[in-house]
N, CA and C atoms as a LAMMPS dump frame, in Angstrom:
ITEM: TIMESTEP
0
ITEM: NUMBER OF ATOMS
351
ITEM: BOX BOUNDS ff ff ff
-5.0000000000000000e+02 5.0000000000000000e+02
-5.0000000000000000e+02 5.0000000000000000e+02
-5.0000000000000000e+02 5.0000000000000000e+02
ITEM: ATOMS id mol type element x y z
1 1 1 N -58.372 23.6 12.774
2 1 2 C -59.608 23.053 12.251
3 1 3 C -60.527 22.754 13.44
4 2 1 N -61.311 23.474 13.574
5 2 2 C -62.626 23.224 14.097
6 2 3 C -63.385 21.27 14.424
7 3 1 N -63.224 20.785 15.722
8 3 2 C -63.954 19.762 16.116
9 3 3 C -65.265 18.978 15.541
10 4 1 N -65.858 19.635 14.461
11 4 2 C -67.232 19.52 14.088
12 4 3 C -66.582 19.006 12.476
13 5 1 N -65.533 20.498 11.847
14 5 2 C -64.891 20.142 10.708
15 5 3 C -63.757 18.562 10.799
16 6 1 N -63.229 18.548 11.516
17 6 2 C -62.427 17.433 11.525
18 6 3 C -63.175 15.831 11.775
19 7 1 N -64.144 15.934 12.382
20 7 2 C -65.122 15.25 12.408
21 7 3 C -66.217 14.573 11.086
22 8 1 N -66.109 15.292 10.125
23 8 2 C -66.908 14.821 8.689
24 8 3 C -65.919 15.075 7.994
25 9 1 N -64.383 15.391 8.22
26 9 2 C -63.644 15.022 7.532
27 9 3 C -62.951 13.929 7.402
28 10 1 N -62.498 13.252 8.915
29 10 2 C -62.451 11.903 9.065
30 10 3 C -63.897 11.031 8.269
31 11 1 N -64.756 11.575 8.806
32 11 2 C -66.003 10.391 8.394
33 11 3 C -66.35 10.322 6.372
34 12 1 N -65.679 11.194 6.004
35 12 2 C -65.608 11.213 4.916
36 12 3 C -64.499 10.494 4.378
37 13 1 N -63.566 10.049 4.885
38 13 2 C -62.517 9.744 4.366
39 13 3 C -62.051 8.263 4.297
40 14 1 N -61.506 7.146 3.622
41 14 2 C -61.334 6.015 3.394
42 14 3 C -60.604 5.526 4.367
43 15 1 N -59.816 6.25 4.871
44 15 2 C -59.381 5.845 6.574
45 15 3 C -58.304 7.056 6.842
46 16 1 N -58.113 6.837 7.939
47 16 2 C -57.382 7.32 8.941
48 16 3 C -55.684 6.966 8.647
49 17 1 N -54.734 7.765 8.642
50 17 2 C -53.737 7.19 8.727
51 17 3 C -52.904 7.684 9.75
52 18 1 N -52.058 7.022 10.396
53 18 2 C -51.762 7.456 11.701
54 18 3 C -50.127 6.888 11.308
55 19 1 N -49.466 7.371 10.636
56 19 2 C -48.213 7.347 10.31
57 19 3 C -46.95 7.501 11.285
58 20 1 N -47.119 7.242 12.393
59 20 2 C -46.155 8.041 13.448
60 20 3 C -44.866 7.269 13.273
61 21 1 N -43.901 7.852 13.854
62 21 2 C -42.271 7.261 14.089
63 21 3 C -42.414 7.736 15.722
64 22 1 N -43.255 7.844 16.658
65 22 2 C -42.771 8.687 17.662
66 22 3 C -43.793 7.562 18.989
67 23 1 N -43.67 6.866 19.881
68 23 2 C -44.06 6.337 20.631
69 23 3 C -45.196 6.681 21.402
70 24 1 N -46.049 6.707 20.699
71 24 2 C -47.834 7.367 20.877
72 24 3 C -48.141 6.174 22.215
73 25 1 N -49.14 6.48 22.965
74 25 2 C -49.111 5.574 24.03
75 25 3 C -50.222 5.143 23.832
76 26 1 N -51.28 6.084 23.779
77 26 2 C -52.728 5.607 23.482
78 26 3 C -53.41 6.616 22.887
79 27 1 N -53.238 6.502 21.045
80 27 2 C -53.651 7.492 20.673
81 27 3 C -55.762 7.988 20.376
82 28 1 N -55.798 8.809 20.968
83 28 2 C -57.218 8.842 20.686
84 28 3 C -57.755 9.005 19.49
85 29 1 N -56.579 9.815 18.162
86 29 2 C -57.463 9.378 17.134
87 29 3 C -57.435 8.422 15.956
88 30 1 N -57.17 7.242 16.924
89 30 2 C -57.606 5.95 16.253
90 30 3 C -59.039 5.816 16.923
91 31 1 N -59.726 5.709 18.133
92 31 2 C -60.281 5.904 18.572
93 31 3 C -61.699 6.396 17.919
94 32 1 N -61.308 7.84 17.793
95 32 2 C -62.194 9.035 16.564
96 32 3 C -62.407 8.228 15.903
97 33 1 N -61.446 7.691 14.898
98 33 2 C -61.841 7.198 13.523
99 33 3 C -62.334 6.172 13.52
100 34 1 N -62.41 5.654 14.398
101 34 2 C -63.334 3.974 14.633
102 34 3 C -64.633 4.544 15.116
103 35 1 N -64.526 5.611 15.774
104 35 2 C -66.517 5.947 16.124
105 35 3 C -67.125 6.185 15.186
106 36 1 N -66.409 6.759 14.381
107 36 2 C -66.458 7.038 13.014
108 36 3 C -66.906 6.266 11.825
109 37 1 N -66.483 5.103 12.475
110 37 2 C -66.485 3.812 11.507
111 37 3 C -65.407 4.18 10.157
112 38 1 N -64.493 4.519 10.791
113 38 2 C -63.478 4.338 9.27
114 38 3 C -62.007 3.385 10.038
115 39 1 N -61.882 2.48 9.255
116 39 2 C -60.416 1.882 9.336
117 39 3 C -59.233 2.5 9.486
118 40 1 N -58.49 2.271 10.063
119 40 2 C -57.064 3.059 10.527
120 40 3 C -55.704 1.911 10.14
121 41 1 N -55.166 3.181 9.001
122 41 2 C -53.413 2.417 8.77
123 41 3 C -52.746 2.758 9.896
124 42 1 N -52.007 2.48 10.182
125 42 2 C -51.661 2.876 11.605
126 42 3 C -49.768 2.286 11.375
127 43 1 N -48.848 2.501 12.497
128 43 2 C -47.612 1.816 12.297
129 43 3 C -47.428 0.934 13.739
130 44 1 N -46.176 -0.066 13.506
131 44 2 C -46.358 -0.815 14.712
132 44 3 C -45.509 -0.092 15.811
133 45 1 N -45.685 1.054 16.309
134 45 2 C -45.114 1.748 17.03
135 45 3 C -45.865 2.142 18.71
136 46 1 N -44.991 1.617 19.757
137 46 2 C -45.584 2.245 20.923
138 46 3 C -47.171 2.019 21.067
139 47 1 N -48.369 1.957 21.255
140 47 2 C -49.318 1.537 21.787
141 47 3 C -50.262 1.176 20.434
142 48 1 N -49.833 2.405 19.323
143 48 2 C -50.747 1.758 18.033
144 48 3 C -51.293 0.567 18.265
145 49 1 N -50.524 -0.397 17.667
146 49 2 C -50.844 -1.926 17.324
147 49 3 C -51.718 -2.497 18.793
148 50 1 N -51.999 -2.01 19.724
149 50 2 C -52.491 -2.592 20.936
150 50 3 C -54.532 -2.307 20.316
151 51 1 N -54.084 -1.373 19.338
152 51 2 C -55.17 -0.241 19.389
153 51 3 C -55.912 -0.771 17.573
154 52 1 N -55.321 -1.543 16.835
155 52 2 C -55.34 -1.254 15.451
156 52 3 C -55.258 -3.27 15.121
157 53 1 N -56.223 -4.115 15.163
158 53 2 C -55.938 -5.201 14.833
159 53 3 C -55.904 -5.572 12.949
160 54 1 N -54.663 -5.98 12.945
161 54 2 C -54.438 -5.973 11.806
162 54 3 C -55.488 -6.769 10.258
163 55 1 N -55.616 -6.195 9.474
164 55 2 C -56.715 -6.882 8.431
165 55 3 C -58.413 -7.02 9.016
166 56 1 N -58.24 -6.303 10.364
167 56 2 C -59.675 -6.898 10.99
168 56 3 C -60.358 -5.19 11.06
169 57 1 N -59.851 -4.51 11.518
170 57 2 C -59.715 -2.764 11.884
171 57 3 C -59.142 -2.066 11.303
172 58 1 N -58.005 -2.408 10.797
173 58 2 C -57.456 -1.584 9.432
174 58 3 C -55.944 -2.158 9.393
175 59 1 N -54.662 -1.288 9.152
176 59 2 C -53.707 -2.102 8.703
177 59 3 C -52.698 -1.54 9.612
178 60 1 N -51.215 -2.607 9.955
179 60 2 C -50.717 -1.919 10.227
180 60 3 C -49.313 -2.126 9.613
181 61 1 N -48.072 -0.941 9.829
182 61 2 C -47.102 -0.928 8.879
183 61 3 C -46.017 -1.018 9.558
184 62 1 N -44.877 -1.038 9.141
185 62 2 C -43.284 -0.834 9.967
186 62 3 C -43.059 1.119 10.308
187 63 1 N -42.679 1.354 11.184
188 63 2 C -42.753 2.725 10.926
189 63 3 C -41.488 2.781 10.362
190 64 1 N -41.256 3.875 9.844
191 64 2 C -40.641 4.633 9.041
192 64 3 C -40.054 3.885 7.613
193 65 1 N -41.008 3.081 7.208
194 65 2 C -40.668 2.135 5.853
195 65 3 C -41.851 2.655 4.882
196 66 1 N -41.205 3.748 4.278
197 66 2 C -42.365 4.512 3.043
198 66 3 C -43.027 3.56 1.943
199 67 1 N -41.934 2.993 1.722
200 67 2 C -42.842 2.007 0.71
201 67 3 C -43.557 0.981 1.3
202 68 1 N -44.047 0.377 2.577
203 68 2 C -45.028 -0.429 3.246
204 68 3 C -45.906 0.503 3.403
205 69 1 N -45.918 1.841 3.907
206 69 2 C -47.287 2.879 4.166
207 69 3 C -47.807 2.965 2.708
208 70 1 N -46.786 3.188 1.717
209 70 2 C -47.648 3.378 0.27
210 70 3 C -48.225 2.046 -0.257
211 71 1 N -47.953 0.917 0.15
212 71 2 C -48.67 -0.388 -0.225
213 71 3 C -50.028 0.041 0.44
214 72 1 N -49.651 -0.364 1.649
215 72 2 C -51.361 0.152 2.595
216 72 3 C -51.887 1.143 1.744
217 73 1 N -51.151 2.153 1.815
218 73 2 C -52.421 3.337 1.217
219 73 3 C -52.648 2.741 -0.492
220 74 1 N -52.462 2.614 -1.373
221 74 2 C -52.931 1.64 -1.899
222 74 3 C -53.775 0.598 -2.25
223 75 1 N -53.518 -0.385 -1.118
224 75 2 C -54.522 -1.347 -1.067
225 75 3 C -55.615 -0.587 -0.356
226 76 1 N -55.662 0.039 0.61
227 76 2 C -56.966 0.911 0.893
228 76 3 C -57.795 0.987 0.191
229 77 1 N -56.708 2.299 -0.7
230 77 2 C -57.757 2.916 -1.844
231 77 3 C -58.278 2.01 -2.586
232 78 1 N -57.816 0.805 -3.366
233 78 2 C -58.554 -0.116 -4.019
234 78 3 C -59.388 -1.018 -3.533
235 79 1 N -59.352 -1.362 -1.832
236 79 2 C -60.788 -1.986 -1.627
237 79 3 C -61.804 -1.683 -1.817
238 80 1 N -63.148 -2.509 -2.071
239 80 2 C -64.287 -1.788 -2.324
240 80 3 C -64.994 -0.938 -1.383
241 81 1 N -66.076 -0.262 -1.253
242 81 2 C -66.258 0.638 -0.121
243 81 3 C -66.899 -0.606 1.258
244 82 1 N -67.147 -1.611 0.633
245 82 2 C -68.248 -2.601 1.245
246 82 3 C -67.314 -2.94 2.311
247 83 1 N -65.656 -3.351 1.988
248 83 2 C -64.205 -4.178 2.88
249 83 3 C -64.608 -2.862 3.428
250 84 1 N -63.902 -1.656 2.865
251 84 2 C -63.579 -0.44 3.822
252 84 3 C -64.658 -0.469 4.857
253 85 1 N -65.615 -0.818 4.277
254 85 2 C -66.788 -0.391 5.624
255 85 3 C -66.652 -0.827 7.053
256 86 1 N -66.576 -2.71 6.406
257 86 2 C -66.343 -3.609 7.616
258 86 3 C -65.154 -3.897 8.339
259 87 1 N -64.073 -2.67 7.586
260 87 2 C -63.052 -2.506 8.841
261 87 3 C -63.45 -1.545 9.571
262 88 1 N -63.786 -0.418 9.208
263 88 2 C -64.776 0.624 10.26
264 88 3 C -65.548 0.148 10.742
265 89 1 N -66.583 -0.596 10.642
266 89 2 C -67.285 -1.193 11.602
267 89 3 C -67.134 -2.139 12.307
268 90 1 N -66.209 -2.473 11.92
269 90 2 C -65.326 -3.631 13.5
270 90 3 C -64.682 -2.713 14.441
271 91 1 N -63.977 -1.687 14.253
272 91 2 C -63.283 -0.736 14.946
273 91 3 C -64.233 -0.368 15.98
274 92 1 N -65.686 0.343 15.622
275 92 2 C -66.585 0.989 16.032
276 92 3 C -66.852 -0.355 16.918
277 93 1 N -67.433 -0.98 16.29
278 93 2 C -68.391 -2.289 17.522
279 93 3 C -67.223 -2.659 18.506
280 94 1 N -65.929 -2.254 18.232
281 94 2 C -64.757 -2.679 19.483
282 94 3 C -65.11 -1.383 20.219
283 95 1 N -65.087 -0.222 19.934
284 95 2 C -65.041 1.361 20.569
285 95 3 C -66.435 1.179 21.555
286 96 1 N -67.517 0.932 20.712
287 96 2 C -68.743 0.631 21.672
288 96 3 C -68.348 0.037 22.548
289 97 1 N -67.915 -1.253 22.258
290 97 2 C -67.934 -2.545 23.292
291 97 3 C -66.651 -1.725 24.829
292 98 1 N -65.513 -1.749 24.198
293 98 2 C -64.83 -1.472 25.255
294 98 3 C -64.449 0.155 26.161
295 99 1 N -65.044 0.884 25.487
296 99 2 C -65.095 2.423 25.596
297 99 3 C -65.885 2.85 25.999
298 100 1 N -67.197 1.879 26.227
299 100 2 C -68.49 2.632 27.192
300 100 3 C -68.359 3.487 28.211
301 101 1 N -69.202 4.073 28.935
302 101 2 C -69.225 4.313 30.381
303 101 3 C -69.051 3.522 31.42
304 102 1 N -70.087 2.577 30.719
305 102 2 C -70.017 1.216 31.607
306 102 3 C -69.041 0.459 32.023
307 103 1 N -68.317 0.455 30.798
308 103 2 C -67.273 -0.351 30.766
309 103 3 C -65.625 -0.013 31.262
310 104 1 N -65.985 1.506 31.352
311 104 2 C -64.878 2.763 31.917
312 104 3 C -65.001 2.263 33.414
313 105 1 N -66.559 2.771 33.81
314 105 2 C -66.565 2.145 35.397
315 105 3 C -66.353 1.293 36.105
316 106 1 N -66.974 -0.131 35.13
317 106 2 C -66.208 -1.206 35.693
318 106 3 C -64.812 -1.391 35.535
319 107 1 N -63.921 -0.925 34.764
320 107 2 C -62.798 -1.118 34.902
321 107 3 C -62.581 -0.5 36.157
322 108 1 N -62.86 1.282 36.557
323 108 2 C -61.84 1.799 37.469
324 108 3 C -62.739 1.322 38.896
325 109 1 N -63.696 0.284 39.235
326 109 2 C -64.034 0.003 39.76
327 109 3 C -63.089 -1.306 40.275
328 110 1 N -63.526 -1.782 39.39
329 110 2 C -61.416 -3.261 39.111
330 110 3 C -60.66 -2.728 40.205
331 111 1 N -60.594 -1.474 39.898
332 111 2 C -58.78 -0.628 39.866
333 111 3 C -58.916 -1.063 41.681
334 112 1 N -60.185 0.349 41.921
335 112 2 C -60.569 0.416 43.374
336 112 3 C -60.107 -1.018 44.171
337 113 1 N -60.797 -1.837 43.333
338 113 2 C -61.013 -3.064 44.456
339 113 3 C -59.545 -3.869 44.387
340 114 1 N -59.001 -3.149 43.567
341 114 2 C -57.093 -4.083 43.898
342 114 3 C -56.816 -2.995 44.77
343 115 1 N -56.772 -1.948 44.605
344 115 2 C -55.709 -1.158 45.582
345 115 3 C -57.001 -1.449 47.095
346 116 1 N -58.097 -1.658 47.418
347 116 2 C -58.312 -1.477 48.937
348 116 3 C -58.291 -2.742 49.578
349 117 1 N -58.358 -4.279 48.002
350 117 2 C -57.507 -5.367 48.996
351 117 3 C -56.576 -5.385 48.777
């Protein structure tokens, strides 16, 4: 699928689900789906949950416990679009805030100034 297609397919969609059993470190498309402004189910696995604040950004689950992912997906689908929104748009105003350029530089600027004192 094409970058452009996967792109208004996320943004079309009630969220993101990021179902993994496998120790993701820092996945980027939670990321996507928050620029996106859509909420992400996500599991508490490996960096997810660092990435996914719970009830605030979207939800997160036990991995590999099917019937907690089908609650989430669930309650998803039955929030109104107004909740769904304002978990996507908390995601997003975090993605702005900490994902800038700016905010890229000053970090590896941080970095610089520990390793040359």
């Amino acid at each position: 699928m094409a970058k452009p297609e996967l792109k208004q397919l996320i943004g079309e969609s009630r969220a993101l689900v990021l179902a993994s059993e496998w120790y993701e470190n820092a996945p980027i498309s939670v990321l996507e789906a928050y620029a996106l402004g859509r909420p992400v189910i996500g599991t508490r696995i490996g960096g997810i949950p660092e990435l996914i604040v719970h009830n605030k950004t979207g939800v997160l689950v036990a991995p590999g416990n099917v019937g907690m992912l089908a609650e989430a997906l669930a309650s998803m689908a039955k929030l109104p679009r107004t909740a769904r929104n304002r978990l996507g748009a908390a995601g997003r105003d975090w993605v702005l805030r900490e994902f800038s350029p700016e905010k890229y530089r000053d970090r590896t600027m941080a970095l610089y100034e520990t390793v040359v004192h």
